[in-house]
Structures are given as C-alpha cells and as structure tokens.
N, C-alpha and C positions, 0 to 999 in steps of 0.2 A: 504494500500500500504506500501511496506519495501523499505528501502532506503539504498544506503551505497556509500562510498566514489569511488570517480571514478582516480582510479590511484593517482598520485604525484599530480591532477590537486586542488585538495581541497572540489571539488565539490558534494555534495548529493544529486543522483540521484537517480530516484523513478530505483527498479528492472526493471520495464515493462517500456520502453518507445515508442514513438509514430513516427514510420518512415513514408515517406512523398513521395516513388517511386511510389507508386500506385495511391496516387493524381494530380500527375503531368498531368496524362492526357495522356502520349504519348506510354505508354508500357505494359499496364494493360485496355486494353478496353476501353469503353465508362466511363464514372465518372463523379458526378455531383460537381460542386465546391461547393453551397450550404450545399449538404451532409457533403462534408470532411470538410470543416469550424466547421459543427455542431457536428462531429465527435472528432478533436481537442479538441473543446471544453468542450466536454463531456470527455476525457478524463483526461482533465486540471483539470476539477471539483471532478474526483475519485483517483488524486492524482499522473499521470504523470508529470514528472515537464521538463521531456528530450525530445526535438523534433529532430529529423533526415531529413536533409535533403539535395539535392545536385544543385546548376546549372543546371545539365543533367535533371532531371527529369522535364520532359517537357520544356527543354529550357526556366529555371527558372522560372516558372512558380507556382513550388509546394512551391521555396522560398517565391512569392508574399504572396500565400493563407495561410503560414504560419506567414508571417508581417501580411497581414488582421486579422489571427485570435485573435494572442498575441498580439494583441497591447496595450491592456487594462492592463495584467497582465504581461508585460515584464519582469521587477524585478521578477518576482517569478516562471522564465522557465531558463532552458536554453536551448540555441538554438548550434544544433552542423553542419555544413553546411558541403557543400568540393571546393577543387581545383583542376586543373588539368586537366579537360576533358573539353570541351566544345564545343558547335554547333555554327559554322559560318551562315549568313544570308542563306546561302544556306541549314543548316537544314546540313550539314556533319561535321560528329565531328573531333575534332582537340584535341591533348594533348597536354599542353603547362604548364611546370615547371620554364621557365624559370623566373630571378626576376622580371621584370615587368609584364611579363605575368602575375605571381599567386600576386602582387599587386594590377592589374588592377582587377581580377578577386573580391576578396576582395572586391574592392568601388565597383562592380555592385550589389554584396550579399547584402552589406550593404545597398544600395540604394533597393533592392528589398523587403528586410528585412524590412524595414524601422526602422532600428536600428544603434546606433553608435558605437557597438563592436559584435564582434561573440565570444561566448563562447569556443566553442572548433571549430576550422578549420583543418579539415581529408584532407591528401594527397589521394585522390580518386584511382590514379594507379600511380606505378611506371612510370616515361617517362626517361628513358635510354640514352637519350640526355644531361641531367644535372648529374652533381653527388649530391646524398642524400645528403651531408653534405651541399653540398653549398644548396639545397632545406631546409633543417632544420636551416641556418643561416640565409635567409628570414622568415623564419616563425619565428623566435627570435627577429629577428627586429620590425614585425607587434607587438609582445607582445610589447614592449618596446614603441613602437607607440601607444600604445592602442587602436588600429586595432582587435586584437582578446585577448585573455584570456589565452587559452592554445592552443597546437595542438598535432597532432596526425596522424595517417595515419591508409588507408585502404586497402585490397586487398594483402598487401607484402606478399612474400616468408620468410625465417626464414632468410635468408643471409642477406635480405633489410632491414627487421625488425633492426638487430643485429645495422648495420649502422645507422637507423633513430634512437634509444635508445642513442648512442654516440653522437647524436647531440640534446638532448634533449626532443626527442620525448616520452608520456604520455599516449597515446591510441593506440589500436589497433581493427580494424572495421574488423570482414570478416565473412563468413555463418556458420553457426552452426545449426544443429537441428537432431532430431533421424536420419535422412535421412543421413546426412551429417554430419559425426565426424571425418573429417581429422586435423581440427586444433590441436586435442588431441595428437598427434602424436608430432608436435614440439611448434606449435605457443602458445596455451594453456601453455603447460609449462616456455614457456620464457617472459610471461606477468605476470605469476607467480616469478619465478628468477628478474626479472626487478622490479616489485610493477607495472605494467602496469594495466590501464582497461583495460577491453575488452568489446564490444560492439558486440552484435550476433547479424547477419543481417539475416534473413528468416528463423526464430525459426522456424517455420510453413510451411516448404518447400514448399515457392509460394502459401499457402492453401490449398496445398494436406492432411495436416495433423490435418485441418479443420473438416475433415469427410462428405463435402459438395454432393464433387463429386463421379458419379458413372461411369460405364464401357459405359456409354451412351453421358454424359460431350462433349462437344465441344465448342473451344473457339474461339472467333476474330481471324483474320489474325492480329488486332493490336497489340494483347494478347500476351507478351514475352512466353506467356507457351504454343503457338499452335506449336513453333518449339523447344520447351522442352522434352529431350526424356523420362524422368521420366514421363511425362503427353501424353504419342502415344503409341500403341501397347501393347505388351508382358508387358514392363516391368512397364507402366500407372496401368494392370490388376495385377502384383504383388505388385506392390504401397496400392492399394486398399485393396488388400488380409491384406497386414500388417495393414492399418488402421483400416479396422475392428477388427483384433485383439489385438489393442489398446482399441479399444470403448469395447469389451469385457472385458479386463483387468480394466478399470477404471470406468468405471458406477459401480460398488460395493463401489466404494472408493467417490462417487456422484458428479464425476467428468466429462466430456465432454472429446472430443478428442484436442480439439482444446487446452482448459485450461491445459492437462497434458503435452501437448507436450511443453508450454511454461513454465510451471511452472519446467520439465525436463531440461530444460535449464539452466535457472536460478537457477539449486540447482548444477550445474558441479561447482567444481574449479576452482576457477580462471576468473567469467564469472562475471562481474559487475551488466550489464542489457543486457536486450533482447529488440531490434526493433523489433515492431510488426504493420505493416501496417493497417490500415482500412478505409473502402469506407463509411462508414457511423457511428451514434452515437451508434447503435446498436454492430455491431462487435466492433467498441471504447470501447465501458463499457465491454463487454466479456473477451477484453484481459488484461485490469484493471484489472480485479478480479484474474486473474492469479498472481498479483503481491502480491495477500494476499495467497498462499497454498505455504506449506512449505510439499512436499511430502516423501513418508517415506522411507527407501533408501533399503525395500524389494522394494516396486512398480516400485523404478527407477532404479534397478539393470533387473528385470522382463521385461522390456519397452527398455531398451538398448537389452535384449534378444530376444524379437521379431525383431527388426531393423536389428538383427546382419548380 
C-alpha cells in the first residue's frame, strides 16, 4: 500500500481507503454486518488506515460497525465521518448546519464511534440556510474543543468550495471514476491551487466498473442502483460495452477491471485517495491491492479513451 499526505491536515493516508455506504445497510441491498466487520478488517491488515463514513448511511448504523470494528486498532486509523444530513425517528431526512445542530451531530458520531475525537469531519451537503463561513467557524471551534482533528467538506460546487477554503477548510469528498470526470473541469484543479485532499467517492461507479454485471443484472428495489440510469436500458448496455473494453485493455497488463479502474484514479492529479466500498473481506483485499499498481500513463491515457 502507498500512502501520502492528505491536504494541510498532516495526515498519511493509505491511497485506497475503505468507504462504509454500502455497509450501512439501507441503500445497497441486503448486507451482512459480520461480512463488513470482517471486510474492514481485512482491509486494516493490507494496509488501509482511512475509513469513510457518514450518519446517513443506514441511520448510523455503518458508524457503529465501524466503532465495532476499530476498536482494537484506533490509534492506527483514521476515521473520516460527516455532518449535515440526517434521519429523524420517522426515517425522513433533514439537513441541519446549523451550530448546535452539527454539534449535537458530532457527540452522536462520537458516541456511535465509540471514540473521543473524529479525524476528519466532511460537510456532507451544502444547507443554504447557514452561511459556509459561519459552518467552517463551528467546525474551528470543534478542532479547538478537541471534538475532531480537521474538516473538510463534500458534494460542493466550485463557488462553495472557494468559500469553505477561506474558512479553513482541508478536504474535498465528491465522485470520480472513468464514468464520471466532471471534477476535472474545476474542483480537481482548485484542491490542486488550495494544497487541498481530495477524496474520490465511487472510483468504481456503484461497481459497474467491477466487470460483475451483465445485460441480465437486476437489483433490489432497496439497491440505490435499480433507479440508477447508468445501471437501466440503452445506456446500462453501453456501460457494459465500455467495461468490456476495459477488461480487454488490461488483462495484458495482469490486471482486473475493477483494480485498473481504481488504480486510474489514484494516479489523476491532485486525487489523495480513493473510497472504495466493500461487502465482504474478499472485495476488501481486491481493492487493497489497487493501492500497490502505479499504472503506466500509455494505459491510462488508453482507458480515459474508451470512457471518453
């Protein structure tokens, strides 16, 4: 595993690390907790040291199994969470920036976590209701509280960005993968200009880029991907068309579809680490070893070619 610094934050984080949407339980199908524990773990041991995770994801639920898993090996992770969004007893979500809101949220991470500080804490979505600065001068406060470590935010536009950066802000969370290269356009560059990380969330567009699925595939009504149009119709079957011609491009080079799409990733500018979700220790160890290929920049000039 390759490691390097993540922004202004100080911290050395493994390339590949280990996101925690798909454990949650509420938006990625059936999942077994036992799996993702052992998943984690496995990952822990091939040299992930970054865990991603949010409230949302299963009305925190992915945060507990991530307190279960790290408990032993605290000191030697960091755990990156978010604020912002959240599920009322009724199961409908709510956006709430305001400061005690994203405090309160904070002591449940923590209490869920079962930890006394959060590493990095991600603005999850803009809420248009507070202004970013006064949102970045509570998250200054928690540092100084010794509540979290650094922050960061996810999801923003280039305008928000510009704003959270003037208030301190260190990270920048949002999608990335051959499928999807719009950050390239501004946000890439300006975490570049800033010294920001950046953290790519679904290298592996949903695990379409897995090489799993075929023109047969059908998922859950729980499955955030049954009402995914990239995964229905026309353009599911040109999805598929381009993955194959991935897997042709990269089996010479003894490589998988899944491993090059990550390792793609992780070799762009400006791109810290890559979140890579998994349901078990198997897919766990898989996307680990992506964090050891350093690909050759004929193959990932080729592989943005197909995508294009």
């Amino acid at each position: 595993m390759r490691y390097t610094t993540l922004g202004s934050t100080g911290f050395e984080v493994s390339v590949v690390s280990f996101g925690t949407w798909t454990i949650g339980g509420a938006d990625w199908g059936r999942v077994d907790d036992r799996d993702s524990i052992k998943a984690m773990r496995r990952a822990y041991e091939l040299g992930v040291n970054l865990f991603d995770t949010a409230p949302i994801y299963g009305n925190g639920h992915a945060e507990t199994l991530v307190g279960q898993a790290l408990a032993d090996v605290r000191d030697q992770v960091f755990i990156a969470t978010k604020c912002g969004p959240w599920e009322d007893e009724q199961g409908r979500l709510r956006l709430d920036l305001s400061p005690d809101g994203i405090r309160g949220q904070v002591e449940d991470s923590l209490r869920r976590l079962g930890t006394d500080r959060i590493d990095l804490l991600q603005v999850h979505w803009n809420d248009t209701m507070w202004p970013i600065d006064e949102t970045m001068r509570t998250l200054s406060d928690l540092v100084v509280a010794g509540k979290i470590r650094a922050f960061g935010v996810s999801n923003f536009n280039p305008a928000e960005l510009e704003q959270a950066v003037a208030g301190g802000c260190a990270t920048l969370q949002s999608p990335f993968s051959l499928l999807n290269i719009d950050v390239e356009r501004e946000l890439l560059p300006a975490c570049v200009r800033h010294g920001l990380g950046f953290l790519a969330y679904e290298p592996l567009g949903r695990g379409l880029l897995g090489g799993r699925y075929t023109a047969a595939t059908r998922f859950e009504a729980s499955d955030i991907r049954s009402s995914d149009p990239r995964f229905r119709g026309q353009e599911f079957l040109e999805n598929l068309g381009r993955v194959e011609s991935l897997r042709i491009a990269v089996q010479m080079h003894g490589m998988d579809t899944a491993t090059a799409a990550i390792a793609w990733v992780c070799g762009q500018t400006g791109v810290t680490t890559a979140i890579c979700g998994a349901r078990n220790a198997t897919q766990a160890a898989a996307n680990a070893r992506a964090g050891d290929v350093l690909m050759d920049p004929g193959l990932t000039a080729k592989l943005r070619k197909i995508f294009s």
